[in-house]
Every structure is written in C-alpha cells, then in structure tokens.
C-alpha positions as CSV (number, residue, x, y, z in Angstrom):
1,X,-8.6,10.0,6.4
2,X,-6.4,12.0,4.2
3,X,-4.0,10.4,1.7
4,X,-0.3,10.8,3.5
5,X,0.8,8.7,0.4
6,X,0.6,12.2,-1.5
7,X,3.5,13.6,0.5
8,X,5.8,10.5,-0.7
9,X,8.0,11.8,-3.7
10,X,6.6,10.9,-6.9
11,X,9.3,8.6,-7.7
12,X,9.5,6.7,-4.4
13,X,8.1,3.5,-5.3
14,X,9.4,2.7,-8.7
15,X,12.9,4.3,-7.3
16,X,13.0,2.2,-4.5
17,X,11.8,-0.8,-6.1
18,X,14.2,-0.7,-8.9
19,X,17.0,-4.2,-8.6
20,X,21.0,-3.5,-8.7
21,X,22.6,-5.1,-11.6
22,X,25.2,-6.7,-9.1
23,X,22.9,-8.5,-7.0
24,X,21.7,-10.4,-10.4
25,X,25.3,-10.9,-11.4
26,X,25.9,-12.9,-8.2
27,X,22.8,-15.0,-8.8
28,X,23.5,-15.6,-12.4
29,X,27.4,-16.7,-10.9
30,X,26.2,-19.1,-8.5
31,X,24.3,-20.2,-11.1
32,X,26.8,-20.8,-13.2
33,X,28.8,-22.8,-11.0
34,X,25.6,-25.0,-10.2
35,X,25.4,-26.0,-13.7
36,X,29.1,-26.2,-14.3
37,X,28.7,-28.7,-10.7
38,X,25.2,-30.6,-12.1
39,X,27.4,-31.9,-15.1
40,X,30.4,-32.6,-14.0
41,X,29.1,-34.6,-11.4
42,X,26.2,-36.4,-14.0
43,X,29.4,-37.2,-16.4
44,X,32.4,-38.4,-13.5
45,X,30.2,-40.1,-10.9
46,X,27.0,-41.4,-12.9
47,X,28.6,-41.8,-16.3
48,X,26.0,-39.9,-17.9
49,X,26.6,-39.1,-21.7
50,X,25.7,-35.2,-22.1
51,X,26.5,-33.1,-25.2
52,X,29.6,-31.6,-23.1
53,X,30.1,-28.9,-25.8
54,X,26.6,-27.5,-26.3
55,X,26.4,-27.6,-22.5
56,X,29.6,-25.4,-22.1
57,X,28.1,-23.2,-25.1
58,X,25.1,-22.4,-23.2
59,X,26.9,-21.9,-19.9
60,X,29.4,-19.6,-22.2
61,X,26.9,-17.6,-22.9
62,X,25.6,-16.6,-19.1
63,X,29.5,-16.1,-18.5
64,X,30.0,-14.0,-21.0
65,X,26.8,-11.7,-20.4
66,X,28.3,-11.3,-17.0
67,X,31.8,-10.1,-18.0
68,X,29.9,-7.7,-20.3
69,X,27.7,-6.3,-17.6
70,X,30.9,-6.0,-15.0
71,X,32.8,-4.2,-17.7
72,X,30.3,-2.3,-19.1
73,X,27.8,-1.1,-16.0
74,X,29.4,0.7,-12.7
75,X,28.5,-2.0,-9.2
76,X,25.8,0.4,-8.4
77,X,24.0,0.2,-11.2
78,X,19.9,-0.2,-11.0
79,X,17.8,-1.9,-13.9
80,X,15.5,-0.5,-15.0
81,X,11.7,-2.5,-15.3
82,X,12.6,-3.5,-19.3
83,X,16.3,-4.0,-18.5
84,X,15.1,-6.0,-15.5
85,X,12.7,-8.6,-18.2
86,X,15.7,-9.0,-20.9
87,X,17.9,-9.6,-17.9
88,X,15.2,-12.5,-16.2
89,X,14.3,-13.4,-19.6
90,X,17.7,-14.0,-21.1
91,X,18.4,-16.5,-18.1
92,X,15.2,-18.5,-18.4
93,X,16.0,-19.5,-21.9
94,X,19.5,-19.9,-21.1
95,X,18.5,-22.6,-18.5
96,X,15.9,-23.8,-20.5
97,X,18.3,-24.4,-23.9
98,X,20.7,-26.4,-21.0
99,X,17.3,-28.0,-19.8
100,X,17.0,-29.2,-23.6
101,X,20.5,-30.5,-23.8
102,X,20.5,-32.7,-21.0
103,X,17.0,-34.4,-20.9
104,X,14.5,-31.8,-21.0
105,X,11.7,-32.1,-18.0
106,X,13.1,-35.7,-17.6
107,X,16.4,-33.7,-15.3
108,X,14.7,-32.8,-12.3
109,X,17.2,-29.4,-12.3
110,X,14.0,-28.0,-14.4
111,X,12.8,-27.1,-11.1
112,X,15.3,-24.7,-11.0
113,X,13.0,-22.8,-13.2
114,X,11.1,-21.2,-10.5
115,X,14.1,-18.9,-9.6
116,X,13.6,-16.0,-12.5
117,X,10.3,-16.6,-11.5
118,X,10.6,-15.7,-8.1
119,X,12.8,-12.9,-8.5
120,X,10.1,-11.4,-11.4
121,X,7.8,-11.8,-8.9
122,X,9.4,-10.1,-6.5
123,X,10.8,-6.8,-8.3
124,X,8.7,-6.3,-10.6
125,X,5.1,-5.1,-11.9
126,X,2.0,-7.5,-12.5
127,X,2.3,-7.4,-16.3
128,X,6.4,-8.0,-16.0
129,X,6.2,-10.7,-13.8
130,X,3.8,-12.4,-15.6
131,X,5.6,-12.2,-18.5
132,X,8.6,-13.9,-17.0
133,X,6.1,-16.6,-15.8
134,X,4.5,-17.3,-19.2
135,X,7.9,-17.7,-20.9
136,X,8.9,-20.3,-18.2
137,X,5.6,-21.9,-18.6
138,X,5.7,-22.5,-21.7
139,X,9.6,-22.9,-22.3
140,X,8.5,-26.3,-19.3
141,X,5.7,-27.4,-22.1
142,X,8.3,-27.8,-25.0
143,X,11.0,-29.0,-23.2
144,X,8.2,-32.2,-22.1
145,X,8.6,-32.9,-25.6
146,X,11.6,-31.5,-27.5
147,X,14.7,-32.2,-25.6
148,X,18.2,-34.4,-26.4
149,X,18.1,-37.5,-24.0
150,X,20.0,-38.5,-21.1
151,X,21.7,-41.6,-21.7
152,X,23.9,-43.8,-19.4
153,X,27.1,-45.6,-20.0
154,X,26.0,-48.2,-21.6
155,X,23.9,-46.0,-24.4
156,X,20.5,-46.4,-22.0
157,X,18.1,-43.5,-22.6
158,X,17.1,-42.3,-19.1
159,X,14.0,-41.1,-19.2
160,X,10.3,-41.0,-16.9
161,X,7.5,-43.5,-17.4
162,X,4.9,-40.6,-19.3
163,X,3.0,-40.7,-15.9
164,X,5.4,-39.0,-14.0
165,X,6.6,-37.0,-17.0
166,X,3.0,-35.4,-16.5
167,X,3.3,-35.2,-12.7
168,X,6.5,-33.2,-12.6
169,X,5.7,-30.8,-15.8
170,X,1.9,-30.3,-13.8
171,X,4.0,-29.5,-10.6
172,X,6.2,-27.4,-11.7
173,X,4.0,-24.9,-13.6
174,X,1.7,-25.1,-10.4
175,X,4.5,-24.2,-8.8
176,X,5.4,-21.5,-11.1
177,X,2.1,-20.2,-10.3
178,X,2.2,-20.6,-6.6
179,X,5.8,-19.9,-5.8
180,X,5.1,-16.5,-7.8
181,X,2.3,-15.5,-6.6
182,X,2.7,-16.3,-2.7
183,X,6.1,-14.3,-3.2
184,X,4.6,-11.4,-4.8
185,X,1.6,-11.3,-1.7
186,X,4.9,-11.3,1.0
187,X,7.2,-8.9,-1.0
188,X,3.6,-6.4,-1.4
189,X,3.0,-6.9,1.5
190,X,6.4,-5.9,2.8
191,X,6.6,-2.6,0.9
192,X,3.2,-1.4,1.3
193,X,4.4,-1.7,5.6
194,X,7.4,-0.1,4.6
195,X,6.4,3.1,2.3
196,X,3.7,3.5,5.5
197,X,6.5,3.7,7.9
198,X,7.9,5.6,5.4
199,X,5.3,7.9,5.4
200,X,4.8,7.7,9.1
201,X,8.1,9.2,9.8
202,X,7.4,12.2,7.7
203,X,4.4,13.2,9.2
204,X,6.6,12.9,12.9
205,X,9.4,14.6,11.3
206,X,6.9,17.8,9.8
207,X,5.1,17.6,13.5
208,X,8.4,17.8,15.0
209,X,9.7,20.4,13.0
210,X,6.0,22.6,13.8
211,X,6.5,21.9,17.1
212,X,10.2,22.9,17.5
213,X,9.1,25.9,15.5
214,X,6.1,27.0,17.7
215,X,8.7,26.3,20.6
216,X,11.0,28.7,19.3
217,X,8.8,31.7,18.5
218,X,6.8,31.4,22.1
219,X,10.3,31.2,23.6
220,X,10.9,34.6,21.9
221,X,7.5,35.9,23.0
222,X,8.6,35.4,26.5
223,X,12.3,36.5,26.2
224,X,11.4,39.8,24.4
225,X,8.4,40.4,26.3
226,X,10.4,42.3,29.5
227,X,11.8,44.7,27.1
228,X,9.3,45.2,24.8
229,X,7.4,46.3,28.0
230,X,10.2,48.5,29.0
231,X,10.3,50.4,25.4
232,X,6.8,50.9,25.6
233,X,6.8,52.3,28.9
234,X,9.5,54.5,28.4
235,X,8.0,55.6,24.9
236,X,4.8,56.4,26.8
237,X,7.1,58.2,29.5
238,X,8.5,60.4,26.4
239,X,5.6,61.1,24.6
240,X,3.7,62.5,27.8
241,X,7.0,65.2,28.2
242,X,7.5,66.1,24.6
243,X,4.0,66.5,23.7
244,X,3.2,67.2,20.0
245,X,6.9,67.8,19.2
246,X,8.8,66.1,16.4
247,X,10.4,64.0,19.0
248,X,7.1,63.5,20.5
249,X,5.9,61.7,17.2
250,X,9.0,59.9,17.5
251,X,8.7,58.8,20.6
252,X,5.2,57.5,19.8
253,X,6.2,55.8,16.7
254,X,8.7,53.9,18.8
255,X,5.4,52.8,20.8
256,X,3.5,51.4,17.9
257,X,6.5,49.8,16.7
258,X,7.0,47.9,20.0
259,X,3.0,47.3,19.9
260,X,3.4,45.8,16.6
261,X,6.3,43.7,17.3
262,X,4.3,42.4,20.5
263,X,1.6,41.4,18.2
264,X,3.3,39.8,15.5
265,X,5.3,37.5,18.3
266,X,1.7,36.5,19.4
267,X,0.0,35.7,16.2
268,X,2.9,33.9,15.3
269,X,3.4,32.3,18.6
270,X,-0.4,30.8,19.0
271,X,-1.8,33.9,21.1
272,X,1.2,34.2,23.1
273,X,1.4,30.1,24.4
274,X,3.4,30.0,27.6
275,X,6.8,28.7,26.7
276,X,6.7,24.9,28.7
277,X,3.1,24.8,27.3
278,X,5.1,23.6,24.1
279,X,6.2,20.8,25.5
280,X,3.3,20.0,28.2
281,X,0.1,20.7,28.5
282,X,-3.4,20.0,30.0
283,X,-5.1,16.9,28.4
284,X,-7.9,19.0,27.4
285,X,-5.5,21.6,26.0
286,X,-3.7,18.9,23.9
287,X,-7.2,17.5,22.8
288,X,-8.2,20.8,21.6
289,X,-4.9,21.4,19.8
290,X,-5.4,18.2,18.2
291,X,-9.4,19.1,17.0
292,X,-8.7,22.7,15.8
293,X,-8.0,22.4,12.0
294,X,-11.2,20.3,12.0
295,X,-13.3,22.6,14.3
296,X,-14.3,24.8,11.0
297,X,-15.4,21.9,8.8
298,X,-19.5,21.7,9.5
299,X,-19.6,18.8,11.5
300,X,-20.0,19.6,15.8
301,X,-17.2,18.3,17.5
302,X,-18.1,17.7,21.5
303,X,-15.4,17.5,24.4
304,X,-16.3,15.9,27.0
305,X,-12.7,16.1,29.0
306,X,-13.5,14.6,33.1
307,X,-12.0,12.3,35.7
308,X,-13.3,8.7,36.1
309,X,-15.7,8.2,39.1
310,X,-13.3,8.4,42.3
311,X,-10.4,9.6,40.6
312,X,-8.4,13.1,41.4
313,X,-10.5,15.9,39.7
314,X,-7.3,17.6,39.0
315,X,-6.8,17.4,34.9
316,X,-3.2,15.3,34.0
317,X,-0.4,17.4,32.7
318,X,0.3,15.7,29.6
319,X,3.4,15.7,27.3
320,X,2.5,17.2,24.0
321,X,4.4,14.8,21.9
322,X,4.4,15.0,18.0
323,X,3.4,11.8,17.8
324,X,0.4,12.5,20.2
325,X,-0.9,15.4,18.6
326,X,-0.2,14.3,15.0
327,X,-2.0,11.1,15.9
328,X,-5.2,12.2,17.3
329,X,-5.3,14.6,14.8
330,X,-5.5,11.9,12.0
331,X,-8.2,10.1,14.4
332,X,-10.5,13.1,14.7
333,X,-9.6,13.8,11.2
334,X,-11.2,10.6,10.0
335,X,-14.5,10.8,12.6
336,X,-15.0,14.2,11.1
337,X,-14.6,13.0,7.4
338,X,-17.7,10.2,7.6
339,X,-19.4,11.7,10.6
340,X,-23.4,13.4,9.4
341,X,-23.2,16.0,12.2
342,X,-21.3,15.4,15.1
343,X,-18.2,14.1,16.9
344,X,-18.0,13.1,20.4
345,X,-14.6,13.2,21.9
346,X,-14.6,11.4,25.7
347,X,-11.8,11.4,28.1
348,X,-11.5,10.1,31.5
349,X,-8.7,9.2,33.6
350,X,-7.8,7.4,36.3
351,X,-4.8,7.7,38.8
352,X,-2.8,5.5,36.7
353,X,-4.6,5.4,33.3
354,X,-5.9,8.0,30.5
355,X,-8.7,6.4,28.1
356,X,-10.3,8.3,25.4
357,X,-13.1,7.7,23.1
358,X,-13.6,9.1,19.8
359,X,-16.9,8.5,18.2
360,X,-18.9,10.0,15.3
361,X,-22.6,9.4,14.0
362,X,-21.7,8.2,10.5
363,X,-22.5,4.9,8.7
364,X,-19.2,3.2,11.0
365,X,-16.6,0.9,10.2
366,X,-17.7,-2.0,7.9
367,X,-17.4,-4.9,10.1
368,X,-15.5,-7.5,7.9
369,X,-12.6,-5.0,8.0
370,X,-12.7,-4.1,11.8
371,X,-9.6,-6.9,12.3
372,X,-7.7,-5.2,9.4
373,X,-8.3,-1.8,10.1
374,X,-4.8,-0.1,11.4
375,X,-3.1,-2.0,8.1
376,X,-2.0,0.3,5.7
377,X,-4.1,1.0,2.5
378,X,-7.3,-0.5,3.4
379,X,-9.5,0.6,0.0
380,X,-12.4,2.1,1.5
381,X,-14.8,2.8,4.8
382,X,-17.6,1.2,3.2
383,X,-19.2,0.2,-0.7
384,X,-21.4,3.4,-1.2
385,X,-20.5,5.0,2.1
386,X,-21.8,8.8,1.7
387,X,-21.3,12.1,3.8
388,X,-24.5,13.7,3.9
389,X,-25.9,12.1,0.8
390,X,-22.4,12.3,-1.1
391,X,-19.4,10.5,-1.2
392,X,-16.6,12.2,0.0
393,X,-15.2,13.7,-3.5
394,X,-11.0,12.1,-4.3
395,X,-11.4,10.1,-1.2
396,X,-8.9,7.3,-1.6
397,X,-9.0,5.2,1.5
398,X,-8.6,5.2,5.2
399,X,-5.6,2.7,5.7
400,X,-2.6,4.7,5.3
401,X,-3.9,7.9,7.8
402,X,-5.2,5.2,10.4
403,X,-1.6,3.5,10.2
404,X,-0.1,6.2,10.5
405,X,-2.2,7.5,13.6
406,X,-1.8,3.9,15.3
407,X,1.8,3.7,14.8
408,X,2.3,7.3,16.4
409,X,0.2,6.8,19.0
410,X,1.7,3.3,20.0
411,X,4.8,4.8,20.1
412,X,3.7,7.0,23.0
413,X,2.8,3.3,24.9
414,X,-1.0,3.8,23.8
415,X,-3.3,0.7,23.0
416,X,-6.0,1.3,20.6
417,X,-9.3,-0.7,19.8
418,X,-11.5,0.2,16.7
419,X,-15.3,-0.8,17.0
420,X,-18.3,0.5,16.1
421,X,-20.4,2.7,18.4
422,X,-23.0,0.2,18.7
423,X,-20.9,-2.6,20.0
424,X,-19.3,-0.5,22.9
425,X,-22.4,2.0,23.8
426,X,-24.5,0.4,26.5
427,X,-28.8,0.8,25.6
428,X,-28.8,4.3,28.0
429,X,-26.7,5.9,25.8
430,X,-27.4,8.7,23.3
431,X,-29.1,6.5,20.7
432,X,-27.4,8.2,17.2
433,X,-24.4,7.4,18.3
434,X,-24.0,4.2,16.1
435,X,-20.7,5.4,13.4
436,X,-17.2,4.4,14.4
437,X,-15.5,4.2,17.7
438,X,-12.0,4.3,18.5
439,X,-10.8,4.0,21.9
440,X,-7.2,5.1,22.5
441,X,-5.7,4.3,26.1
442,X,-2.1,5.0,27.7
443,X,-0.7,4.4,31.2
444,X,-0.8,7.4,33.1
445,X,3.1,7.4,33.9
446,X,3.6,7.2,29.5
447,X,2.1,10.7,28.8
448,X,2.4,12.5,31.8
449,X,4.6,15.4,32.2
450,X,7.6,15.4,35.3
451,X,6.9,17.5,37.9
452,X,8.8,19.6,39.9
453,X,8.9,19.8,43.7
454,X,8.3,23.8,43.3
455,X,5.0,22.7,41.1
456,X,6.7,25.4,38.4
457,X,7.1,24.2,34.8
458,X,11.0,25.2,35.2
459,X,13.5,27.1,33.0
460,X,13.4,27.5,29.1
461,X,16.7,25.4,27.8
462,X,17.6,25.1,24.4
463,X,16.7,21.6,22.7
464,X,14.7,20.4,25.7
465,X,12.4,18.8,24.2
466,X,11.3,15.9,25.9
C-alpha cells in the first residue's frame, strides 16, 4: 500500500506535538500550592520542624519562573523540544532540592517525582524523555542519602527503618520506568490513530474534490451538448450553401471548433460519463473505476462481477461514494503491489447484501499480524517478502493505506475481514490462489442508489451529491 503519510505536511507531527507554555504554567501553580499545603500542614498539625526558609526559597524560585514566563511569553506560546527539557528539567530539581530539605526519600511526597516524568513521556521524543527520566532517577538515588531530616516536636528524627528506605527508592524508580513508559505506549498510540485519521480525511477530502470535479465537467458535457449539436448542424447547413467561399471556410472553421470543444468536454469528462453516473453507478462500473490506475501495472486483474445463486440477475445500482471508490482503490492497490501475476476481484450479491472478495497470488498476509492488520503503521507484509524476486523498492509499510481503506469503507456501513486465501478457499478452488484475501461486505440498503418510480436517474441539481 502506498505511504498516505507522505501527503501529511512535513511539519505535522513535531507541530502538533509541540506543548503550550500555559498548560505547564498551571501545573507548575498547582504545584506550588501543593507544596506551600504539604508544609504548612507538616509544621501546624504534626509539628514537624522543617527549614521554613530554604523551603520558601525553593518554592520562590518555581514562582518566580512563572511570573517570568507570564510576562515574558504571549498565552499561546508553544515550547519548543529543548525549551520543553529546561522547562521539565528545572522542575525536577526544584522538587528534588525541596525533597532534600524536608527528609529526602524518607517524605513520601518523592513520589511526586513521577509527574515531569509523565509529562516528558508524553510530549516528548525518546532521547528527551529519557533524559527527564535519568535526572529523576538519579536526583531519587542521592536524595536516599543526602537529605536534611524530618524531625518532630520534641527534636525526634523521623526517618524509615533502611528496609523500607530501599523499598520506596526501588519503587519509585520502577515506577519512573513503568509510569513512563506505559504513558508514552497510550499517548503513541493515540497520535499514530490520530495523524491516520488525519490522513484519512485528506484522501476523502481529494476524492471528494475529484469527484465533485468530474461531476461538474460531465454536467457540462451534457448541458452544452444540445447546442454544440445545433452549431455543428447549422455550420454543416452553411458550408454546403457557400461552398468554397471565404465564408464557406468560416463556416467550416466554426464546425471544427464545435468538434473540438465536444472533444475536449469528453476527455475531460471521462468519455462523456452520463451526468447521475457521478453519483451512482453499476457495481461493476464502480469496481472498474476503482481497478483502473492499477489496470497498467503488469499484474492481471480478473472481475468476476455476478448475483449469488437465487438472487435477481439484475446488477445493484450503487452509490459511488468517495469513500467507496477511494477505499477499494487502496484494497486493489495493495493486492496488486504483492500479487506475482494476478488479482481476482469477486462480487456477488444478494437481495439484501453485496460481498466482495479481493484476492491476489502473492506470499499473503503474515499470520501473527492478521488481528492487527487495519491498525495504522503496521511495518511490513512480511520479513523478506518479494514481488517477483524483488522487494518492492521505498516500500514503507501497509498499515496506514489499509487504515485508511478500512476506515472509508466502514463508513459506508461495510464490514471487512482480512485472511489469507488459503483459509477462506475451499480444496475445488483454483489452487494458486494462496496470497491475501480481503472480503468487504455491506447491506444492500447502505450502498444502493434511490430509485425513482419513473426508473430515470432524475434531474441534474447543483450540490446533489448524495
């Protein structure tokens, strides 16, 4: 399958991924007044003794890096990846020099630790976040053993038996770890689905746009058609009265013009495409539609378009959707891509469903990725998979084009099931058909096109697209 990603603009993902100033300026606040809270509280209900001016230093400092960035930096600012890492970076050893003040790994707010973590994790690159995650790691290990103690009332050090001191350093740098790394999966997760859908819309949007384009000029093929046909008769009319005269040779030059105008509204109209045929079509028409850019690529691609045993022979009038066309497109596409020399492309319908089969006789999906396959950005097809003895040159994966061809064509109300030949061809079958298989199937009533009590496609009306 072609890489869609291409089409993104080159700036998308580091754009999009890039963190508003503002939204770490409220963290950093509530924060703050966490902190302020955690030692208040320690000193006026516990009667812990805490170096109250150090502690107000350190929390000094956070404040005053906000005021700076308010005052400095408009509310819509976006950081930058290295702004971003002093930003993180500055608050871990913020919380970490407060950490030191008040009992080191002994204060169980050390936990708190894991939220630069998480957010590094989350916005930022591999190399970035791990950055983040080694300072915290290793700002936990010297705060185990460099830190001012916690004492009570009574001039008590509070502290942890060593035993637990262990525990609660080893769990929080596993959780470091974890935390981090679970969040980054999600959050990849999350943005890989959504520059897909991304993606997805683009290729419906530049269908769409075709589409409305090809609906326009066979709209104008049909309109000018009448009097087009009346200059050229009329031309013909002159040219027979005023023979080889000058206005004879103008008469006929009128005539070619009006030829030529008739051809270019032809070519540009899809050989003259009657004007509803934009919007519906036959299913093997749409099929057809679909197969065409791939047609001229070496590899036989066989339709096989016929009703299912005791249905109505008479071929459904399909709606020919963007997201139809685009979307088979992308499946043929693909089957054309690994196939060694031929595509099969099987249709049959029912009274009340349409089911169609594509299938080539390449080396077919690898079958640990079957359940993923209509993810975005699987890798590859398979390790060392060739197309007749090479591998496809600046292929870079099948994940995004089969998303994007599931996503289109479950919009329509289609349900689609990726197998290998093998596993869906009973033993009579044609025996090299053993590559992929992917059976789309829609409910009649989803795809099928109105009709009209007069059995005519109806009247051309501006922006009636279904």
């Amino acid at each position: 399958m072609a890489d869609t990603s291409a089409d993104l603009p080159g700036s998308f993902g580091e754009e999009t991924n890039r963190i508003r100033l503002r939204t770490l300026i409220v963290l950093r606040w509530i924060a703050i007044l966490g902190q302020i809270a955690a030692i208040e509280v320690g000193r006026r209900a516990f009667g812990l003794e805490l170096p109250v001016l150090l502690c107000y230093a350190a929390i000094g400092t956070a404040v005053l890096a906000n005021l700076v960035a308010i005052f400095l930096y408009p509310e819509t600012t976006r950081l930058t990846e290295g702004e971003t890492v002093l930003t993180l970076m500055f608050d871990v050893v913020q919380l970490g020099f407060l950490l030191m003040l008040s009992g080191g790994l002994n204060n169980p707010f050390a936990l708190l630790m894991l939220a630069p973590v998480t957010i590094a994790a989350t916005a930022l690159r591999l190399d970035s976040a791990l950055m983040i995650g080694a300072a915290a790691t290793a700002l936990l290990t010297v705060l185990a053993f460099v830190y001012l103690p916690i004492r009570s009332e009574g001039g008590e050090v509070l502290h942890l038996p060593i035993l637990f001191l262990f525990g609660f350093w080893a769990a929080t740098v596993i959780g470091v770890g974890f935390v981090a790394g679970f969040v980054r999966q999600v959050s990849g997760e999350i943005q890989s689905m959504s520059d897909a859908l991304l993606a997805t819309q683009m290729a419906l949007a530049r269908e769409q746009k075709l589409t409305d384009l090809g609906g326009v000029v066979a709209a104008a093929a049909h309109e000018l058609g009448t009097p087009l046909a009346t200059i050229k008769l009329v031309s013909s009319e002159l040219v027979d009265e005023l023979g080889s005269t000058e206005h004879g040779e103008d008469a006929r030059l009128i005539g070619e013009q009006a030829d030529r105008c008739r051809d270019i509204l032809r070519s540009m109209g899809r050989a003259g495409k009657d004007d509803l045929h934009v919007r519906q079509a036959p299913l093997d028409g749409v099929l057809r539609e679909a197969a065409e850019p791939h047609e001229k690529r070496g590899k036989d691609i066989a339709i096989d378009c016929a009703p299912a045993p005791g249905a109505d022979s008479r071929q459904p009038v399909i709606l020919r959707r963007p997201e139809i066309i685009h979307g088979l497109r992308n499946l043929i596409q693909n089957a054309v891509d690994f196939a060694a020399a031929r595509v099969w492309i099987e249709v049959r319908w029912t009274d009340s469903r349409v089911t169609l089969r594509i299938t080539d006789d390449g080396p077919g999906f690898p079958p640990n990725l079957i359940g993923r396959i209509g993810d975005p950005f699987v890798a590859r097809r398979r390790d060392g998979m060739t197309t007749g003895g090479a591998r496809r040159p600046g292929y870079e994966g099948m994940g995004l084009g089969l998303f994007i061809a599931k996503t289109l064509l479950e919009r329509t109300g289609a349900k689609l099931v990726f197998s290998n030949a093998g596993d869906t061809f009973d033993a009579g079958d044609e025996p090299v058909r053993h590559g992929a298989s992917v059976q789309v199937t829609w409910p009649l009533s989803a795809i099928a096109a109105p009709r009209r009590e007069d059995g005519g496609l109806g009247r051309n009306e501006p922006n009636a697209w279904p």
